[in-house]
C-alpha positions, 0 to 999 in steps of 0.5 A: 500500500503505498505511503507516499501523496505528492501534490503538483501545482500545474501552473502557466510558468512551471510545475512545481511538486511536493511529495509528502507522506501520509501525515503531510510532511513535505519529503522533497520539492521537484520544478518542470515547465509549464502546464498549459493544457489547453494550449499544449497537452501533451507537453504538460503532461510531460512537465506534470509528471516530470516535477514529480519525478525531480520531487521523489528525487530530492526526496531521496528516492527513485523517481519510478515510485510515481507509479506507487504514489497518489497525487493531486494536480491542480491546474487552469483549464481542468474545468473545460470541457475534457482536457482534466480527463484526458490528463487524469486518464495518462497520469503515471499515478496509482491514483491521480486527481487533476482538479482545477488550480482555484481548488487547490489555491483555496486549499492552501490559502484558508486551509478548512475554512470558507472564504473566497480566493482570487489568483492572478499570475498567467491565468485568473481565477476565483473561488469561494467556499461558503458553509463547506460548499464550493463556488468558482469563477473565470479560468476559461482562458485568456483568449475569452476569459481570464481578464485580470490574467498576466496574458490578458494584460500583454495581450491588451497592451499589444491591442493598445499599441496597435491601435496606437500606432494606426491613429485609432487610439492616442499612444503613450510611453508603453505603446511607444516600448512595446512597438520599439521592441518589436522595430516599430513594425507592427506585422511582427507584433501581429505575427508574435501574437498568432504563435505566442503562449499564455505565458509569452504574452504574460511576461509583459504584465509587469512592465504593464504595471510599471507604466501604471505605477508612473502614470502612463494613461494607457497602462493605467486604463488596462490595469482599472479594465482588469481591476474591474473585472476582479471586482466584478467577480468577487462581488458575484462571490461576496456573501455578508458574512465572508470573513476574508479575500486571499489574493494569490499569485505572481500579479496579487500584490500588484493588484492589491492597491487597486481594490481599495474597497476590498482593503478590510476583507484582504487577508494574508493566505495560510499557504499558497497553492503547492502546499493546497495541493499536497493537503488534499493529496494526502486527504487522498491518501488517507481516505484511500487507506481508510477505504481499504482497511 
């Protein structure tokens, strides 16, 4: 019977996992790439497993003990249509569970306890528990979701520079940048986005807050839209007795000045996501062996 529950944190930059023993004592911590799977399946399958091989390895043991093991994965894109499944189904695991990364964000931050949970890094995506029961919003992607994401905001800062750049819209230094860097010629922008990942446009949502932070009028208006959009899907979660908001990810802080109104619900999170996904890994675990005894 195996003893071992590693829990993987699926994310838009890398994998990152944890394999812990069944009282959830951390044993070992293992990165791989990205696990972006509905723009590149296969792919992140590979990195899936490979954090956990390189998490049994720093454990000090042999990295085909996946094979023994129970894990959780947690994920963007698990819930959309069947790509959670088809990662399920090729999962090395002896049992494996690929559940959405808000589950396992909501896990980590408030460990048992209800409240709502916002994470924003490549990807955004909301949960809420109330009364034990979940409840989530967004994580369909940035091509028609997303909105406070790190892709969401390169990719508005491409529009806006396109825009900028044929007179539709009035520029400012961060559209003048981002032209500059890609020579002022606006077909290799275009050419950029029809091949570029989640994570490509991603890496342009810090200069975006930059430019916000020194007033430029367009990155200030990208970052009030996605705001917005944050505030709109914590309202549609908000309930009078929700006694706290976590925001999670690479972007949470830099967020965090614009949502004053939510400034006496924010509260610091217990854990972050690595550390939901190995508690409910081993939840696994232990109902796996109380179900077999």
């Amino acid at each position: 019977m195996t003893e071992l529950a590693i829990g993987i944190d699926g994310g838009g930059t890398s994998c990152r996992a944890a394999v812990a023993d069944k009282d959830g004592n951390v044993l070992g911590r293992g990165k791989a790439g990205p696990a972006n799977i509905l723009s590149d399946l296969e792919n992140s399958l590979l990195n899936i497993v490979e954090s956990a091989r390189q998490a049994l390895s720093d454990a000090g043991l042999d990295a085909e003990a996946v094979t023994s093991a129970v894990s959780v994965v947690g994920v963007a894109g698990a819930n959309v249509m069947d790509y959670g499944q088809r990662i399920e189904r090729a999962l090395p695991f002896a049992e494996g569970r690929v559940v959405t990364d808000a589950l396992i964000s909501l896990q980590g931050a408030l460990g048992d306890a209800d409240g709502i949970v916002g994470a924003f890094g490549t990807g955004s995506v909301y949960n809420a528990r109330r009364d034990g029961r979940l409840n989530g919003i967004g994580g369909w992607g940035f091509i028609v979701g997303d909105q406070a994401s790190g892709a969401r905001l390169g990719r508005d800062l491409m529009e806006h520079a396109l825009l900028a750049h044929d007179g539709v819209r009035l520029g400012s230094a961060i559209t003048e940048a981002i032209m500059a860097e890609y020579g002022n010629d606006p077909e290799r922008i275009v050419d950029f986005a029809h091949t570029a990942r989640p994570t490509d446009f991603a890496r342009y949502a810090p200069m975006v807050f930059k430019h916000a932070a020194e007033g430029d009028v367009v990155a200030i208006g990208i970052v009030k839209d996605a705001a917005t959009a944050i505030g709109e899907s914590l309202d549609a979660l908000l309930w009078p007795e929700c006694p706290s908001i976590c925001l999670l990810g690479g972007l949470a802080e830099a967020y965090e000045p614009w949502l004053s109104r939510y400034k006496p619900l924010l509260a610091r999170p217990k854990n972050d996501a690595l550390q939901g996904a190995v508690e409910l890994a081993v939840k696994l675990l232990n109902d796996q062996q109380k179900g077999a005894a």
